[in-house]
NUTIKOL-364847 format. One record per residue (C-alpha): residue number from 1; residue in three letters; x, y, z. Coordinates in nm, 4 decimals. Layout:
{NUM,"ALA",{X,Y,Z}}
...
END
This chain:
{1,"UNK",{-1.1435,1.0892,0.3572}}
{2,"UNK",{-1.4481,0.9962,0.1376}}
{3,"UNK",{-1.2450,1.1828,-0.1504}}
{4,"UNK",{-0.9534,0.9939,-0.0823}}
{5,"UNK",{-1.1644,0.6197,-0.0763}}
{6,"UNK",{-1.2725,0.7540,-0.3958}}
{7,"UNK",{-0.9814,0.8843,-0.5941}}
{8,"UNK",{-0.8191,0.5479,-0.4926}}
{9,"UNK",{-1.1107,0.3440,-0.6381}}
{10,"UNK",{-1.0673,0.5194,-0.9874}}
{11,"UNK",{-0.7127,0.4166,-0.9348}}
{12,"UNK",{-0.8060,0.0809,-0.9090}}
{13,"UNK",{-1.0162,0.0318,-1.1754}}
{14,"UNK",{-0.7689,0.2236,-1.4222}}
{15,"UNK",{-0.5173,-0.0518,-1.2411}}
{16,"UNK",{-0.7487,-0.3318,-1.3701}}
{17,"UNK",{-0.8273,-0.2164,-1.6738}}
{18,"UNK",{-0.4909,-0.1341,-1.7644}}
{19,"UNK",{-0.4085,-0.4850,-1.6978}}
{20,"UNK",{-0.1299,-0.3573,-1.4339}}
{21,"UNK",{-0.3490,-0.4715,-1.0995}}
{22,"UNK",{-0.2550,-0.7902,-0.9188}}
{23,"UNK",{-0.3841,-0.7517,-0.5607}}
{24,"UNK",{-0.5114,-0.4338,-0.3366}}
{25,"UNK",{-0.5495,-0.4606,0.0198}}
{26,"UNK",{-0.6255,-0.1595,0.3583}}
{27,"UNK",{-0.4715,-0.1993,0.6174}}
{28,"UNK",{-0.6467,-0.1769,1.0035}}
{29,"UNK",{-0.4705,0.0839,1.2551}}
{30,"UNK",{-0.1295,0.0055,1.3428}}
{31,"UNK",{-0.2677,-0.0515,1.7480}}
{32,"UNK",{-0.4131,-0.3621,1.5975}}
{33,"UNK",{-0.0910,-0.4717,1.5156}}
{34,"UNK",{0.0853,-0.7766,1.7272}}
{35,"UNK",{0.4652,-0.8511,1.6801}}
{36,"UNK",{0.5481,-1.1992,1.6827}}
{37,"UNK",{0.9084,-1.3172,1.7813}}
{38,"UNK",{1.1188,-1.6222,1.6914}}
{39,"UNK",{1.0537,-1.7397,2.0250}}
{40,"UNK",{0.6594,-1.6863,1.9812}}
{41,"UNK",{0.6993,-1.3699,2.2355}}
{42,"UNK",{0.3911,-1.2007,2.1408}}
{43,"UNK",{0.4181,-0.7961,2.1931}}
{44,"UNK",{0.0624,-0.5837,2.1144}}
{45,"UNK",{0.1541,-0.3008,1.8734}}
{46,"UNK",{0.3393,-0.2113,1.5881}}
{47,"UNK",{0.6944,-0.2857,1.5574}}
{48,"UNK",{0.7883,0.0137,1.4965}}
{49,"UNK",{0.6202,0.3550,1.6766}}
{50,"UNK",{0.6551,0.7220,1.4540}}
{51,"UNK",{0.4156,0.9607,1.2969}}
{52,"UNK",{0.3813,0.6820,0.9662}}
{53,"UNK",{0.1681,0.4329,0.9165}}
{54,"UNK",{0.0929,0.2197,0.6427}}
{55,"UNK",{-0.2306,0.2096,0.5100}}
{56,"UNK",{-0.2595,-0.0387,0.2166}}
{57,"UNK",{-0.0471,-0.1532,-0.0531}}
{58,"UNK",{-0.0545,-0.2656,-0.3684}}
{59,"UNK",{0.0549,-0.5348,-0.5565}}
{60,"UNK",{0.1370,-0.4336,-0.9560}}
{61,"UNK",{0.2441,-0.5953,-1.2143}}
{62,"UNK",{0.4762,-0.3481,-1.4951}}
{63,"UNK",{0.6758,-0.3598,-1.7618}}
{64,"UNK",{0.9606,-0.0980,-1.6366}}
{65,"UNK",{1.1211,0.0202,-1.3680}}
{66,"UNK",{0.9925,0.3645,-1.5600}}
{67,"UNK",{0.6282,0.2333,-1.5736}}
{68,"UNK",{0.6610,0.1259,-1.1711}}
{69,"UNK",{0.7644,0.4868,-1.0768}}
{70,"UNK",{0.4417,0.6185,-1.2987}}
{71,"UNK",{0.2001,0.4218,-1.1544}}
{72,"UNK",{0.3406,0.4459,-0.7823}}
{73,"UNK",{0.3238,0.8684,-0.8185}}
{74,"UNK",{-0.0755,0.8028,-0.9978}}
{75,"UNK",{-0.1089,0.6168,-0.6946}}
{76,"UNK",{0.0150,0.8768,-0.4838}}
{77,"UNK",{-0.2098,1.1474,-0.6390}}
{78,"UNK",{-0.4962,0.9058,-0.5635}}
{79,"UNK",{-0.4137,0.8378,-0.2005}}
{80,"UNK",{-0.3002,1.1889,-0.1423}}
{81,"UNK",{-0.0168,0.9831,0.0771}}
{82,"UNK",{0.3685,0.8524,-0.0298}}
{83,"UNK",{0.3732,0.5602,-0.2004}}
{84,"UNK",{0.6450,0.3578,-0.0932}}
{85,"UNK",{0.8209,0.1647,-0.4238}}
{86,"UNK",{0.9543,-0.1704,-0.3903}}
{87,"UNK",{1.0417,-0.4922,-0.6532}}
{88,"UNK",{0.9128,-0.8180,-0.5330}}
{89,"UNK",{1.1367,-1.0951,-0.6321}}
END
């Protein structure tokens, strides 16, 4: 895991200094999780059970749908984990 913490540091910094980074952030165990409803039901856990979990995300600014896709497999090589790809509008 230290490896991981690691690789994904570098990855940051390269991030920053690339002038791609915007905003990082870990995430804590999905049991901390609470799901709020429109009727302010509170449930304890995540909304959704399975074997995946997300960890973290980050928040990148690129130039191309092509640059996106580079930087999300870097960041995959880093975190040793999927990266999950999405445009923000």
């Amino acid at each position: 895991m230290q490896a991981a913490f690691a690789q994904v540091d570098a990855f940051n910094k390269k991030l920053i200094d690339d002038g791609h980074f915007v905003y990082a952030c870990g995430l804590t165990p999905p049991e901390s999780a609470q799901v709020v409803n429109h009727d302010a039901t509170i449930t304890a856990g995540p909304a959704v059970s399975g074997d995946k979990m997300l960890g973290g995300f980050w928040v990148i600014e690129a130039s191309s749908p092509e640059v996106a896709v580079a930087l999300a497999e870097q960041g995959a090589a880093a975190c040793g984990q999927p990266v999950e790809l999405r445009p923000m509008q």
